[in-house]
C-alpha positions in Angstrom: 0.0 0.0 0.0 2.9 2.4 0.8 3.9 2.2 -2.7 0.9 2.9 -4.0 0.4 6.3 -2.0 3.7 7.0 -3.5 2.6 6.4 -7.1 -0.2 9.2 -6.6 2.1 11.7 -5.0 4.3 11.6 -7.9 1.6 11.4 -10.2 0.1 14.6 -8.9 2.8 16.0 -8.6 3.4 15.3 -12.2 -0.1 17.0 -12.5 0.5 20.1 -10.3 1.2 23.2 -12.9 -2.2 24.3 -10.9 0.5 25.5 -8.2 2.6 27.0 -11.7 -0.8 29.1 -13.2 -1.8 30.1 -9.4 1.1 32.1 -9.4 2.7 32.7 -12.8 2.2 36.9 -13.4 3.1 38.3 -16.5 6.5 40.4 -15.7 5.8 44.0 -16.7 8.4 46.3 -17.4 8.6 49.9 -15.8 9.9 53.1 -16.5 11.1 56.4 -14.5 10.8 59.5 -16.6 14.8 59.3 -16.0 15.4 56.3 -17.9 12.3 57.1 -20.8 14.2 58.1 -24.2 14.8 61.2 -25.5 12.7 63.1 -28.0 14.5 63.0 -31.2 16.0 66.7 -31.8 15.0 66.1 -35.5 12.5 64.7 -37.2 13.0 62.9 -41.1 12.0 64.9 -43.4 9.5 63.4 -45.5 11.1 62.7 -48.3 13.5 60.1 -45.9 12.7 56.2 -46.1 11.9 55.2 -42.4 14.1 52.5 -41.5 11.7 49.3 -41.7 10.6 48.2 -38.6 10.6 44.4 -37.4 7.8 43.1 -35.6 9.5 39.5 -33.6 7.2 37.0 -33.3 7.0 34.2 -30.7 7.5 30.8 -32.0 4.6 28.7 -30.9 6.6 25.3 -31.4 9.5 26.8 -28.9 7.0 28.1 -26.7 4.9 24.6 -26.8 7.9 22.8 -25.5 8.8 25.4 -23.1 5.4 24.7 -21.8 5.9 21.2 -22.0 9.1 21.6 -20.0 7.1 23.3 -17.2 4.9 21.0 -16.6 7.1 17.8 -16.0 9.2 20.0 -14.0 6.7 21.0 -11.9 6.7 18.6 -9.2 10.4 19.5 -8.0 8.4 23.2 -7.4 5.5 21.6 -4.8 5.3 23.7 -2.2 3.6 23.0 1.7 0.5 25.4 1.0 0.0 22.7 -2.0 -0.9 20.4 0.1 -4.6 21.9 0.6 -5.5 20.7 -2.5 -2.9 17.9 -3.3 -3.7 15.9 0.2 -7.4 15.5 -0.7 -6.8 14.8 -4.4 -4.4 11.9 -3.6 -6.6 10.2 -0.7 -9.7 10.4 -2.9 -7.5 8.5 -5.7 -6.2 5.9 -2.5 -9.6 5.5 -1.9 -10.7 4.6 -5.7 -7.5 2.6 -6.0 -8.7 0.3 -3.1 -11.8 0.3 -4.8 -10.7 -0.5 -8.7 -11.4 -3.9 -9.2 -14.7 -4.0 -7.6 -15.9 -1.2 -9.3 -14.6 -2.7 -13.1 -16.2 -5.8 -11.6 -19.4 -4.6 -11.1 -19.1 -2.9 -14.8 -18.3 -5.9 -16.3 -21.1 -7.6 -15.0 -23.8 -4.8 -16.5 -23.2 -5.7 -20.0 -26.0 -2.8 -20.6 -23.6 -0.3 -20.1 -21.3 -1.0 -23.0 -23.1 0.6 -25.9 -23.7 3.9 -24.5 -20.4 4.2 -22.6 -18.6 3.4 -26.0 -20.8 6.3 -27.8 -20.2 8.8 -24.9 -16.5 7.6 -25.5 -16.4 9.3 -29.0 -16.7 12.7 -27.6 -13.2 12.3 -25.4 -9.8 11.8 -26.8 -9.3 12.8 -30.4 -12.9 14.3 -30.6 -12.0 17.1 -28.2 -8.8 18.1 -30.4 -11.0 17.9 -33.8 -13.6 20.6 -31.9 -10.8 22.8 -30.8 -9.4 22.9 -34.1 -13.0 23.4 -35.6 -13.6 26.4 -33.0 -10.5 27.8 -34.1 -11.0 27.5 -37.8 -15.0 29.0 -37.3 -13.2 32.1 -35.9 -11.1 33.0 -38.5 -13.7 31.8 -41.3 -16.3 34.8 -39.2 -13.9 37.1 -37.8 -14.5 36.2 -34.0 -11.1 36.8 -32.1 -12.6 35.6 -28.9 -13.8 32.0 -30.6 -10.8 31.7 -32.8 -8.9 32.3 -29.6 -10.4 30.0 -27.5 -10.2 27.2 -29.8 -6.4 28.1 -30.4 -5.7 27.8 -26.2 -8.3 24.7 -25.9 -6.3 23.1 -28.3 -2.7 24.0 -26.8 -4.4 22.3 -23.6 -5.5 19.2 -25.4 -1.9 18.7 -26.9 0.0 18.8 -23.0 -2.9 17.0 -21.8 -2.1 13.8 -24.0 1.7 14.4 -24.0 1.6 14.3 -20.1 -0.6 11.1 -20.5 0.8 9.4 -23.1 3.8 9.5 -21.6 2.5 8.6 -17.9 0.5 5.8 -19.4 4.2 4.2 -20.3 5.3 5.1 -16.7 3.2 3.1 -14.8 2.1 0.7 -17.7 -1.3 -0.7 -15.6 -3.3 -3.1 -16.8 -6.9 -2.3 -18.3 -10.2 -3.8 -16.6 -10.8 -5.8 -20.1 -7.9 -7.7 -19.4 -8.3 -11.2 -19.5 -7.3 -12.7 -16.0 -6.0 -9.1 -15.3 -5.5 -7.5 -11.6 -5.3 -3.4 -12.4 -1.4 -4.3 -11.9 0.8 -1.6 -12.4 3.9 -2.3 -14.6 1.9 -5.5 -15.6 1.5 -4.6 -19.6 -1.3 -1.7 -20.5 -1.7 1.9 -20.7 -4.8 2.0 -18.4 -3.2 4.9 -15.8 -4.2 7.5 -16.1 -7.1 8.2 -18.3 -6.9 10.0 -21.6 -10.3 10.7 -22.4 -10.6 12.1 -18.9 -7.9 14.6 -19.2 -8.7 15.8 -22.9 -12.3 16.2 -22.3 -11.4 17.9 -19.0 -8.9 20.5 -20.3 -11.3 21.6 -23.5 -14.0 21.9 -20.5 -11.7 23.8 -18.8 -10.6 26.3 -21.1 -14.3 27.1 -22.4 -15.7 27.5 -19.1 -13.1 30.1 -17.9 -13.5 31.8 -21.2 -17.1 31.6 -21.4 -17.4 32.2 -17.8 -20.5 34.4 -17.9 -22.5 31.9 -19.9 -24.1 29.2 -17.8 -25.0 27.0 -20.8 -21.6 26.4 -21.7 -20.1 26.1 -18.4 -22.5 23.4 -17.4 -22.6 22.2 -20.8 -18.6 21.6 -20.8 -17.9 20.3 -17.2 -21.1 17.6 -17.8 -20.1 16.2 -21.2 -16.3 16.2 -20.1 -18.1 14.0 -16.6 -20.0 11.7 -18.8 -17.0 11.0 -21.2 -15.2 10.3 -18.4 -17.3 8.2 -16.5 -18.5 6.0 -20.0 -14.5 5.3 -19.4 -15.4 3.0 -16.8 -18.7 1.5 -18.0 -16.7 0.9 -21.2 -13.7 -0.9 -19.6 -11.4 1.2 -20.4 -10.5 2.4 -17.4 -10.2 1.9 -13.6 -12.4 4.6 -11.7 -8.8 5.9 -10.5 -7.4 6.2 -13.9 -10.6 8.6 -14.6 -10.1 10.6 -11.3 -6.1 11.5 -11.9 -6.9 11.7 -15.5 -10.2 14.4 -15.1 -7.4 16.3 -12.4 -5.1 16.5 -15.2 -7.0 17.8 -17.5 -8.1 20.4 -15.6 -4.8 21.3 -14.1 -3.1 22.0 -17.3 -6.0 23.4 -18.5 -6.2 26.2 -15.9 -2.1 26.1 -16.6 -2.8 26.9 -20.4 -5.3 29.6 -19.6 -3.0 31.4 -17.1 0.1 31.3 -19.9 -2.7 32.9 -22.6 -4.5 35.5 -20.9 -7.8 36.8 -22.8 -7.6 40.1 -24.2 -9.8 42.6 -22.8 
């Protein structure tokens, strides 16, 4: 059991760029009227060619990995006052991981919740890429900054979300619920922990809700299809009800990191 407490730390921890966007600030330079320039003592005539005047942009692949970089670096920053949030996080996943295998039991035996589980399924994972990219694109095509803006951060969240998964799934390599005369092992073949579905459809919730904060609809709308995708997870047996809880926190986590590294414009 030890172990496994230790597996969740590090996981969350993995997780933690919450602690990262609750304090990241935007640095903003200042000026005395000492250090402001001087007024040019002429002006070009008109007649002059103005000097051309280079515009440096950031580049978003340099900027993705920088990102990136932050967020599996992050759990050598935890900090005690983490610990409000981290402690209950990691005993509600001890609890569900005590739980696992009754719980995939129990969905294994209602053979009635396949179908719709596997249908709810289809709006996690790539699904919740393909709409941020198609939120995106519907903003450009009508001229809506705000949508084509969303979409662009929803999908920067998406793409950590699965990298951070993708490569915890081949961390802890635990074996799915479907498995054939399988336990929920960890390190026993499977890329069941944590869930991926979970975390994509959690970070595209996250991102519309803060940015479409003042519209109920949407908020509600985004946190309960990101629930049911991740619950059908489980009644599909995909997943252990852990791998949906650490993957959900994920999602949300690196979603709210996203969001605080691309402020909306006012």
């Amino acid at each position: 059991m030890p172990i496994i407490f230790l597996i969740v730390f590090l996981l969350l921890g993995a997780a933690s760029p919450a602690r990262l966007l609750a304090q990241t600030s935007v640095d903003e330079a200042t000026q005395t009227p000492e250090q402001l320039p001087s007024p040019p003592e002429e002006l070009p005539s008109s007649t002059e060619q103005l000097p051309s005047l280079t515009i440096p942009r950031t580049n978003f692949a340099s900027k993705f990995l920088k990102e990136q970089q932050e967020l599996w670096e992050s759990p050598a920053k935890i900090k005690a006052k983490d610990l409000k949030w981290l402690l209950p996080l990691g005993v509600g996943a001890a609890a569900l991981l005590a739980t696992d295998m009754k719980v995939s039991d129990a969905a294994r035996d209602a053979e009635g919740l396949r179908a719709p589980s596997r249908f709810l399924s289809n709006w996690g994972g790539g699904a919740s890429l393909g709409f941020a990219g198609g939120m995106f694109a519907l903003g450009k095509l009508s001229h809506n900054k705000k949508v084509a803006d969303t979409g662009l951060v929803a999908g920067d969240a998406v793409l950590h979300s699965q990298l951070v998964v993708h490569g915890l799934k081949m961390v802890f390599n635990r074996e799915r619920p479907d498995k054939v005369g399988g336990h929920g092992g960890f390190w026993d073949g499977g890329r069941s922990f944590p869930s991926g579905h979970a975390a994509t459809s959690f970070a595209l919730a996250t991102v519309l809700a803060d940015r479409y904060k003042n519209k109920k609809l949407v908020v509600f709308g985004a946190y309960g299809l990101a629930t049911a995708v991740s619950l059908s997870r489980i009644g599909g047996l995909n997943h252990h009800p852990s791998d949906v809880l650490i993957g959900a926190a994920i999602g949300h986590l690196i979603g709210r990191f996203v969001l605080n590294r691309h402020p909306a414009e006012e």
